[in-house]
C-alpha positions as CSV (number, residue, x, y, z in Angstrom):
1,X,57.6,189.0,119.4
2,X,59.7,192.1,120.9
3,X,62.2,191.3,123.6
4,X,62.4,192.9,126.5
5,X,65.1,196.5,126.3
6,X,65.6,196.4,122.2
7,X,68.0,199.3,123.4
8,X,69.8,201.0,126.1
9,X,67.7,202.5,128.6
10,X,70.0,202.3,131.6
11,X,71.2,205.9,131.1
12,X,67.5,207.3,131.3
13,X,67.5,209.3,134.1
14,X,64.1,208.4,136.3
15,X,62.4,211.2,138.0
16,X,63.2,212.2,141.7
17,X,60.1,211.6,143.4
18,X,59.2,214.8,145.3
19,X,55.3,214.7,146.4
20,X,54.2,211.2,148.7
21,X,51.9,213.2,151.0
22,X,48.2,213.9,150.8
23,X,47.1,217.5,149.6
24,X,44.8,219.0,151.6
25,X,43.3,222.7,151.5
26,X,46.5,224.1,150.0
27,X,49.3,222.1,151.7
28,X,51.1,218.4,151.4
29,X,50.0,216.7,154.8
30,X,50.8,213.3,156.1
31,X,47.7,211.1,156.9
32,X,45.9,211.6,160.1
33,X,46.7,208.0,160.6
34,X,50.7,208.2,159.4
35,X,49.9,205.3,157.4
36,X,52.1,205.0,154.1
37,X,51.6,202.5,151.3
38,X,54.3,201.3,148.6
39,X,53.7,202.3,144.8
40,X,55.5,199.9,142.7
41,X,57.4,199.8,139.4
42,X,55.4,197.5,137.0
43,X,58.7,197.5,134.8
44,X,60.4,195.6,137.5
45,X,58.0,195.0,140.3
46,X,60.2,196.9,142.3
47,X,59.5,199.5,144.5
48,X,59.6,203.1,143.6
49,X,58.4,204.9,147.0
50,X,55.8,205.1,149.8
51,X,52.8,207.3,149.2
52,X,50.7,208.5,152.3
53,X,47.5,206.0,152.9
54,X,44.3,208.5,153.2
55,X,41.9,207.2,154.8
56,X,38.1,208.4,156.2
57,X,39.4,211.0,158.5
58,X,41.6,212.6,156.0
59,X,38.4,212.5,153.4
60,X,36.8,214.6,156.4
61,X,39.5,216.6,156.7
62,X,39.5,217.4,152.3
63,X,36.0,217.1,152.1
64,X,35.7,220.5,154.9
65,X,38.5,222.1,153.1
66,X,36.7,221.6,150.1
67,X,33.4,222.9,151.6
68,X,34.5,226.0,153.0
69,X,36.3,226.6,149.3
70,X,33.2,226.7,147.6
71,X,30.7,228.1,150.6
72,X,33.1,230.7,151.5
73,X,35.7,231.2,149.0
74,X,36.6,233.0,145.9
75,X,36.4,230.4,143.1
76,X,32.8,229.6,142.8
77,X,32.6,233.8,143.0
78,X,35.3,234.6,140.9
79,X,34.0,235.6,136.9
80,X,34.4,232.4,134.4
81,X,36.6,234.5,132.7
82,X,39.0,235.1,136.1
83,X,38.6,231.2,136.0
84,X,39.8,230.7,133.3
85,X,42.5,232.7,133.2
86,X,43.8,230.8,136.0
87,X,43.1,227.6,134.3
88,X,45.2,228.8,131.3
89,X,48.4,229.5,134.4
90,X,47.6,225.9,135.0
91,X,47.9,224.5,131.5
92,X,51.2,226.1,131.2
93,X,52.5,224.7,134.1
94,X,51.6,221.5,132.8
95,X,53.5,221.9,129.2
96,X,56.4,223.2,131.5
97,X,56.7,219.6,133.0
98,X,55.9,217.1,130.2
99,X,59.3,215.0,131.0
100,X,58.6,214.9,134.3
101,X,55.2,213.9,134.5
102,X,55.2,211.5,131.2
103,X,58.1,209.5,133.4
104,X,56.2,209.6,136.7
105,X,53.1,207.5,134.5
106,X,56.0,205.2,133.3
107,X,57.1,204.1,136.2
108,X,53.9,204.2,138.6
109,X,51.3,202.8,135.3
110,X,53.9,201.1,132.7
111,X,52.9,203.8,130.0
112,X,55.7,204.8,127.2
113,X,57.7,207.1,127.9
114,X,57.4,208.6,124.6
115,X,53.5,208.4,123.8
116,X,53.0,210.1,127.0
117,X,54.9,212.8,125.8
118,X,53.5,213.2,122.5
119,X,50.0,212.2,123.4
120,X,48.7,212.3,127.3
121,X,50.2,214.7,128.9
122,X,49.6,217.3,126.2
123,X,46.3,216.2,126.4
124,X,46.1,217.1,129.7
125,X,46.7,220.7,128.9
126,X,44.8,221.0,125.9
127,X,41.7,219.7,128.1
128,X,42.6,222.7,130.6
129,X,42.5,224.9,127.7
130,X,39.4,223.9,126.3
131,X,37.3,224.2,129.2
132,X,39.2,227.2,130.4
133,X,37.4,228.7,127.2
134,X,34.2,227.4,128.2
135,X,34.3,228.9,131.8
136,X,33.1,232.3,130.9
137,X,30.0,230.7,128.3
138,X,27.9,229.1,130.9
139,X,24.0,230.9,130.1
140,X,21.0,230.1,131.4
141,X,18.2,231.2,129.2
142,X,14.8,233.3,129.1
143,X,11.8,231.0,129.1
144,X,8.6,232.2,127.6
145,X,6.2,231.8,130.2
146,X,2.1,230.7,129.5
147,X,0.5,233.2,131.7
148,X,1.6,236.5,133.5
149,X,4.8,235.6,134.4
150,X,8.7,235.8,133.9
151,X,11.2,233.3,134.0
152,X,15.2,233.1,133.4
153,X,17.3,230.2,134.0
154,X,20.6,230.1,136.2
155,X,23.7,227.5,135.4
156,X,25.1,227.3,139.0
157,X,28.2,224.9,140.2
158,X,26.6,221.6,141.9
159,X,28.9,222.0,144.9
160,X,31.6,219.9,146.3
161,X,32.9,217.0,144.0
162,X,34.2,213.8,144.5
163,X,36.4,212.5,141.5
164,X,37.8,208.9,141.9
165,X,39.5,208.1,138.9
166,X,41.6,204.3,137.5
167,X,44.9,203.4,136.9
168,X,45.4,202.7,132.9
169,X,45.2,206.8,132.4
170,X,46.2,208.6,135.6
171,X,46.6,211.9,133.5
172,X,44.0,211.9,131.1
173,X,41.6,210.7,133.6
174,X,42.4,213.7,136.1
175,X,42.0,216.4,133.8
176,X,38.7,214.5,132.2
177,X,37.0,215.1,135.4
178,X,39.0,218.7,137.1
179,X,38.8,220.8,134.0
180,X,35.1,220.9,133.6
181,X,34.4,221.1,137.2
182,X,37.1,223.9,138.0
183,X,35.6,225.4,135.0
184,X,32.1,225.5,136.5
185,X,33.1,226.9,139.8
186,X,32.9,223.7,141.8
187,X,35.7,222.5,144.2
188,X,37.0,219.1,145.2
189,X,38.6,215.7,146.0
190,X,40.4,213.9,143.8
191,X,41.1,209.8,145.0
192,X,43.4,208.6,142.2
193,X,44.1,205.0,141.8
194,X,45.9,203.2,144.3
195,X,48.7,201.8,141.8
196,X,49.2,205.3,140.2
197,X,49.5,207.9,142.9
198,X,52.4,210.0,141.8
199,X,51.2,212.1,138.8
200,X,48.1,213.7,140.7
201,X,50.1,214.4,143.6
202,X,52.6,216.8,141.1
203,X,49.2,218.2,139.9
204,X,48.2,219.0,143.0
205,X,51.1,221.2,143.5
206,X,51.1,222.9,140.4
207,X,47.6,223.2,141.0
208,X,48.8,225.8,143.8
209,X,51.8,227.2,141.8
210,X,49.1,228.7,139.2
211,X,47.1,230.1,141.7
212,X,44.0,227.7,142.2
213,X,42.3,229.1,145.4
214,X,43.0,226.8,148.5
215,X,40.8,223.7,149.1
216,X,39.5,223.9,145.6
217,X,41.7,220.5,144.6
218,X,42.4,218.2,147.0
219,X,44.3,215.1,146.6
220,X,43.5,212.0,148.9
221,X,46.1,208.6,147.8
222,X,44.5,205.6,149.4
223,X,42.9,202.4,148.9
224,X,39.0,202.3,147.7
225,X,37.6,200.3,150.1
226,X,38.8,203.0,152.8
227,X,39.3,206.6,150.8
228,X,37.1,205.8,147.8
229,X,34.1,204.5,150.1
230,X,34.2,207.2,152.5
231,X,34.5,210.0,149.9
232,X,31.1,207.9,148.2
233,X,28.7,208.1,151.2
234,X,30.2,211.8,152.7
235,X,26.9,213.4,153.3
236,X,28.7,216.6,152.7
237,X,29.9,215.6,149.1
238,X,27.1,217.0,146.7
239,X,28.4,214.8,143.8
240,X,30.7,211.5,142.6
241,X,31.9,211.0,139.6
242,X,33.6,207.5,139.0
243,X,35.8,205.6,136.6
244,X,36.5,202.2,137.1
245,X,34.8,198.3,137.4
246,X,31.0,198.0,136.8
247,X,31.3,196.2,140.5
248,X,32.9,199.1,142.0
249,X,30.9,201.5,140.1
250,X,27.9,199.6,141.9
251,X,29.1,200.0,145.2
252,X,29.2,204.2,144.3
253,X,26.1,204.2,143.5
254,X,24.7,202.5,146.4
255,X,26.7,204.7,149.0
256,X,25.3,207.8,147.0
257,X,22.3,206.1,147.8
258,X,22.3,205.2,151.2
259,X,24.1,208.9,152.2
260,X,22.9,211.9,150.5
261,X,21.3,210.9,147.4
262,X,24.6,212.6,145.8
263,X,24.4,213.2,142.1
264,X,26.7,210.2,140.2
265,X,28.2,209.9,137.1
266,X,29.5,206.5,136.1
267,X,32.1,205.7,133.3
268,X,32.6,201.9,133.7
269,X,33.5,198.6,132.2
270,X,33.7,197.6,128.3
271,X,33.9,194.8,125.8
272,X,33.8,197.3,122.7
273,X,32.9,195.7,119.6
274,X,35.0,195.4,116.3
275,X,33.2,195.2,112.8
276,X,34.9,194.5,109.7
277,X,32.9,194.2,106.1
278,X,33.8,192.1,103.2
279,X,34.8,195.5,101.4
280,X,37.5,196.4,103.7
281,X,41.0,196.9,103.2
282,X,42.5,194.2,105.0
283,X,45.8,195.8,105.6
284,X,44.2,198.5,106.7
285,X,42.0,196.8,109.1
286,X,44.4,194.7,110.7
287,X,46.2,197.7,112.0
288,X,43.3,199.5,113.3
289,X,42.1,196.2,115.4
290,X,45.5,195.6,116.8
291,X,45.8,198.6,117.6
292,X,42.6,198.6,119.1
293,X,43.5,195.8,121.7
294,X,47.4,196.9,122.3
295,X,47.1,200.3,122.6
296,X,48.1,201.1,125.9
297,X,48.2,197.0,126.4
298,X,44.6,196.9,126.4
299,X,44.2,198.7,129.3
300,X,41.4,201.2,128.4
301,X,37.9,200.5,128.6
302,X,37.1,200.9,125.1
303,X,39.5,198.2,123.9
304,X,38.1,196.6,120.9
305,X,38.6,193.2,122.2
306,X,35.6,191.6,120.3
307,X,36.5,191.2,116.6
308,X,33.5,190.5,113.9
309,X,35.2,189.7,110.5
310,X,33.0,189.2,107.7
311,X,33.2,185.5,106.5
312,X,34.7,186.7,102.7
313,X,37.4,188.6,104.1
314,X,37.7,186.5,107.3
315,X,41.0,184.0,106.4
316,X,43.6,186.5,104.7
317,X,42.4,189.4,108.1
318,X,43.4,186.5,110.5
319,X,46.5,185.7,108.6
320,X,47.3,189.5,108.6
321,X,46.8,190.5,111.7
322,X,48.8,187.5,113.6
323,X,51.7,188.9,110.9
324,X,51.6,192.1,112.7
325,X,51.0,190.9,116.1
326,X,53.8,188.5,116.4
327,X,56.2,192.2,115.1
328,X,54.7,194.1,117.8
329,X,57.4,195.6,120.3
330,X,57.0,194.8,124.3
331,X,59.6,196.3,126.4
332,X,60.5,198.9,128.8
333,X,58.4,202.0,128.4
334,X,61.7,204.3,127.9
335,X,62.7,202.5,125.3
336,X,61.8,204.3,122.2
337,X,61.4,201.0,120.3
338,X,58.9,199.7,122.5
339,X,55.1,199.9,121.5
340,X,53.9,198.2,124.1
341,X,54.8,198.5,128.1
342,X,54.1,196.3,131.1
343,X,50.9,195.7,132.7
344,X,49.8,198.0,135.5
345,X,50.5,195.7,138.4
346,X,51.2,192.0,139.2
347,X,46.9,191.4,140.2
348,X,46.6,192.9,136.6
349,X,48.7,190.5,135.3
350,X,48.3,187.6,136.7
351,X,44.5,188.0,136.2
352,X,45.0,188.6,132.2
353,X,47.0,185.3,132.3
354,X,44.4,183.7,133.6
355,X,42.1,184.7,131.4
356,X,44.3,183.3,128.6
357,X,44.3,179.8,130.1
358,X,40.5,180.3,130.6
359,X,40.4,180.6,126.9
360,X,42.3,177.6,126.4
361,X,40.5,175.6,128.4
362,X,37.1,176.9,126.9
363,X,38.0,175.8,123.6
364,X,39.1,178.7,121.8
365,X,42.2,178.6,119.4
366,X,45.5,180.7,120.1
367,X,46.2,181.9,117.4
368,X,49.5,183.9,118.6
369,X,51.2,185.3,121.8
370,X,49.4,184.2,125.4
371,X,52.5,184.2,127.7
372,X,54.4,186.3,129.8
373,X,57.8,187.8,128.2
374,X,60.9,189.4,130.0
375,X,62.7,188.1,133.4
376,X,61.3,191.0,135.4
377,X,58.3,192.8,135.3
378,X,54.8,192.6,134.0
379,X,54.8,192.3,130.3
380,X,52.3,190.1,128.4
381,X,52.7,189.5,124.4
382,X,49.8,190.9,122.2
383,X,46.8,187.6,122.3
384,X,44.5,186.7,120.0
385,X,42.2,184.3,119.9
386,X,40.2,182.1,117.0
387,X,37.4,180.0,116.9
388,X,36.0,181.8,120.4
389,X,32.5,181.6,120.8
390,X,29.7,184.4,122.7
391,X,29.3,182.7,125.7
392,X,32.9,182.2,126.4
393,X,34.6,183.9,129.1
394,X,37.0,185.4,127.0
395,X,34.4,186.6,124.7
396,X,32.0,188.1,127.8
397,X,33.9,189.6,130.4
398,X,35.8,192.8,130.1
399,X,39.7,191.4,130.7
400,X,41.4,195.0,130.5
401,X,44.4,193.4,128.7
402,X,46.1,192.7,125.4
403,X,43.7,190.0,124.4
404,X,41.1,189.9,121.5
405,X,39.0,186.9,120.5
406,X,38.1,186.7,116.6
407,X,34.7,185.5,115.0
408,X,33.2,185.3,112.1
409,X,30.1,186.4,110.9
410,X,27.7,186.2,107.3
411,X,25.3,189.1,107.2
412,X,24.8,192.9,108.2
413,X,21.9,191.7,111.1
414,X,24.3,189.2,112.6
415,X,27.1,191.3,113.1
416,X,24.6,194.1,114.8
417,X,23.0,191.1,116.8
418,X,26.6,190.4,117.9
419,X,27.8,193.7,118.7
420,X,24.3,194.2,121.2
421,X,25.2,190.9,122.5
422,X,27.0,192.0,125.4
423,X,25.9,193.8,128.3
424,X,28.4,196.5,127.7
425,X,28.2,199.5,125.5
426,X,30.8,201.6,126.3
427,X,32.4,202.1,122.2
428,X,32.4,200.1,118.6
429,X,34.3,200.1,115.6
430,X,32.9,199.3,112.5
431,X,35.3,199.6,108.9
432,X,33.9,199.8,105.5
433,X,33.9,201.4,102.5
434,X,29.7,201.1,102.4
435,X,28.1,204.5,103.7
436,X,24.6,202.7,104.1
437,X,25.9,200.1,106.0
438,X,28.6,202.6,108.3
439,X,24.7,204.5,108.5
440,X,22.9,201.2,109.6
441,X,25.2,199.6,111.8
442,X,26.6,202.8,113.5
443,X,22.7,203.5,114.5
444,X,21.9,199.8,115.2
445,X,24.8,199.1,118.1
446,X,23.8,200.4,121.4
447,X,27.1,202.3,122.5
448,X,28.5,205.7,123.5
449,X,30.9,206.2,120.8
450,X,30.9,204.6,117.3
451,X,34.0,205.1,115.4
452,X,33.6,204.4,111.4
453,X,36.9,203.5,109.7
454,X,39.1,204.4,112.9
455,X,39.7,204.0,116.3
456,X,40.5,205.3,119.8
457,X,39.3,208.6,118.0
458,X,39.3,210.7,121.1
459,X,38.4,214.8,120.9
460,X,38.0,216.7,124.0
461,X,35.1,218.3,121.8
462,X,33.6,214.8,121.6
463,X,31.5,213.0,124.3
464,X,32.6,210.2,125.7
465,X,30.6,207.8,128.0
466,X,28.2,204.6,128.2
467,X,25.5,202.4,127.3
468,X,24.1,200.0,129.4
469,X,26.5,198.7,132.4
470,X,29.3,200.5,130.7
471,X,27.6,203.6,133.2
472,X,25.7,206.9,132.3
473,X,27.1,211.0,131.9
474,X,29.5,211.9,129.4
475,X,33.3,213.1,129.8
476,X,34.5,215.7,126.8
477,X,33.3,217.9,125.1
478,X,30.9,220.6,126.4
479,X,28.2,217.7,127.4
480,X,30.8,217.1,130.4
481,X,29.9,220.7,131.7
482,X,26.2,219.3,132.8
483,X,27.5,216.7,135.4
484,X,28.9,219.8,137.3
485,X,26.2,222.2,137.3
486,X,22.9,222.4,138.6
487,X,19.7,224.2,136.7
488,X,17.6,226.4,138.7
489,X,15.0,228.6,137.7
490,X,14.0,232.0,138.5
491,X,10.1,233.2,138.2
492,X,8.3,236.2,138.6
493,X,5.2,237.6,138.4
494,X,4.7,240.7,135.7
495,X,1.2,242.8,135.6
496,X,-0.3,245.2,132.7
497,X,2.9,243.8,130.1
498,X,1.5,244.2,126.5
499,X,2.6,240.7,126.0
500,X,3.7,237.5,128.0
């Protein structure tokens, strides 16, 4: 296993912080109650800075900036293609900053330094882009009416939205939800995670350096219970969209309810199934499935932390992919040796450990890793688990860490049954070399996304979202438009036409 700092990264200069306030209609304001909260450092569990605590009067207080943006103001108004344009200012901006904001997610989420480089934060721009494009492409249509009448179609902005967003992607997971709304003329709050405050409050302000109207983005840092629940049952909030726990995404839903009967979109929980055939290359497979559970230490929601290995191939993939386990790199997320960085927060971990010994005590098999590494911080070694069985805990609930269980299976029909087994259907892998059987399985297992001989293979032209109690609407791609727009149609009558 990796130690802890492989290399030097004492002279790695760490970011000043510059934004802790809220950002509300325009301007970085302190709460209405001056309450602050600490952000930590999961690299060393040390502080890095006090962020303002938002709480239901400053939701009021975004929520009416927000409202008078899009009932009174220019961006709703403006042309998609004026949108857009400003959108592509915004993007920019964005690439402009990519050290700064890839080392604000190292130290407030425990990303690496480098991937965030390479991968989100030019993600985050490209996502801008993309939708920028799409701004000035929203058409209704002409519907052919039955009798004497005329009809046309409008695609109009659903209003004021609420975007509370998780911890394990604080970049990704903003510009997921902004881009498509700013591209469809909508205006709104954003409530990032409590552990990772910093990066959407640097959005925020370049938000206003590119020339987004006033009180079209509005940041709120706070806790969920306070900020999160008062933004959900706002009876002037026209629509939430969530990502996060199925219990939390729960507790949306029923404030939508009990408020306004707000429109909600839900991208929640997962236990994503792994499938590996007899005819796959083992080498090959072993990489994908650890990469599959480590990737960003298993915190994403589409970890693959349910591994099906056919019973031919079963042996020599365990024996493989404990090989390349135990070589995995934990350590600090500027260290450009490092593969894998700390868990988010001390809950986080803790809760992952305990999970582990669950395992244990259930009956399951370590195979390797299942401890804590380093003197500081809150790193955990790549897990994995033999011999587990479906109704362990391990196996069941979604542990949003570095831990896979591995099981075996005979035929086609049991590995489907397996895969459907859980009450998650968020993604799926399945490798093999056998078209009919990628065709079978890939329509057999109720998820979202079903990746065939790859992995984490994200597209912002490709919808992403759940099955089941992994939640319901679709980030990426242009499906993610649709959350943010409303349908409304336009009839008339017509008299003496030669035809309908």
């Amino acid at each position: 296993m990796g130690s802890i700092g492989n290399s030097d990264v004492s002279s790695f200069k760490l970011p000043k912080i510059k934004f802790t306030k809220l950002f509300i209609n325009g301007e970085f304001v302190d709460a209405v109650s001056g309450n602050t909260f600490e952000t930590i450092d999961p690299r060393t569990g040390e502080v890095i800075t006090r962020v303002a605590e938002g709480g239901k009067e400053d939701i009021d207080l975004a929520v009416k900036a927000a409202r008078d943006a899009f009932d009174k103001g220019a961006w709703p108004r403006m042309s998609g293609f004026e949108r857009g344009r400003i959108m592509m200012k915004y993007a920019d901006l964005i690439d402009e900053n990519i050290e700064e904001l890839a080392a604000l997610d190292a130290i407030d989420a425990g990303k690496l330094f480098s991937w965030g480089k390479a991968l989100d934060i030019p993600q985050c721009s490209q996502l801008l882009r993309y939708y920028a494009g799409a701004a000035d492409k929203i058409h209704g249509e002409t519907l052919k009416m039955s009798r004497d009448l005329q009809a046309y179609t409008l695609r109009e902005p659903i209003g004021v939205v609420g975007h509370i967003i998780p911890w394990n992607f604080p970049s990704m997971m903003f510009f997921m939800k902004v881009s498509p709304s700013l591209a469809a003329g909508c205006t709104m709050i954003v409530k990032p995670a409590e552990q990772t405050p910093l990066s959407a409050l640097f959005y925020a302000h370049l938000a206003k350096q590119a020339g987004i109207p006033d009180g079209v983005i509005n940041v709120v840092t706070g806790f969920g219970p306070k900020a999160g629940a008062a933004l959900s049952s706002h009876m002037d909030v026209d629509k939430i969209s969530f990502t996060g726990s199925t219990d939390v995404g729960r507790l949306v839903m029923q404030a939508a309810a009990q408020s306004n009967l707000k429109v909600v979109s839900l991208e929640l929980g997962g236990k994503s199934p792994v499938i590996i055939f007899d005819d796959a290359d083992v080498d090959m497979a072993a990489d994908l499935a650890l990469l599959g559970i480590v990737y960003n230490k298993g915190e994403i929601c589409v970890a693959g932390s349910r591994v099906y290995v056919q019973e031919g191939i079963y042996d020599k993939f365990v024996q493989k992919v404990a090989e390349k386990a135990k070589a995995w790199v934990v350590g600090d997320p500027f260290d450009p040796l490092s593969q894998q960085g700390p868990q988010v927060d001390k809950n986080q971990f803790e809760k992952i450990l305990s999970y582990i010994e669950h395992g244990k005590r259930e009956g399951a098999t370590l195979l390797t890793g299942g401890k804590a590494c380093g003197e500081k911080g809150y790193y955990i070694e790549p897990t994995i688990f033999t011999d587990a069985k479906e109704d362990m805990l391990i196996v069941k609930d979604e542990i949003f860490g570095p831990v896979m269980s591995l099981m075996k299976f005979k035929t086609i029909g049991e590995a489907i049954e397996k895969a459907n087994s859980s009450k998650y259907g968020l993604a799926a892998g399945i490798v093999t070399n056998n078209l009919n059987t990628a065709n079978t399985v890939s329509r057999s297992i109720r998820a979202g996304v079903i990746w065939v001989n790859c992995y984490f293979a994200f597209d912002r032209d490709c919808p992403y979202g759940g099955y089941k109690m992994s939640g319901f609407g679709r980030d990426m791609g242009l499906h993610a438009l649709e959350k943010y727009l409303h349908t409304k149609a336009v009839v008339t009558p017509i008299y003496n036409s030669p035809w309908l």
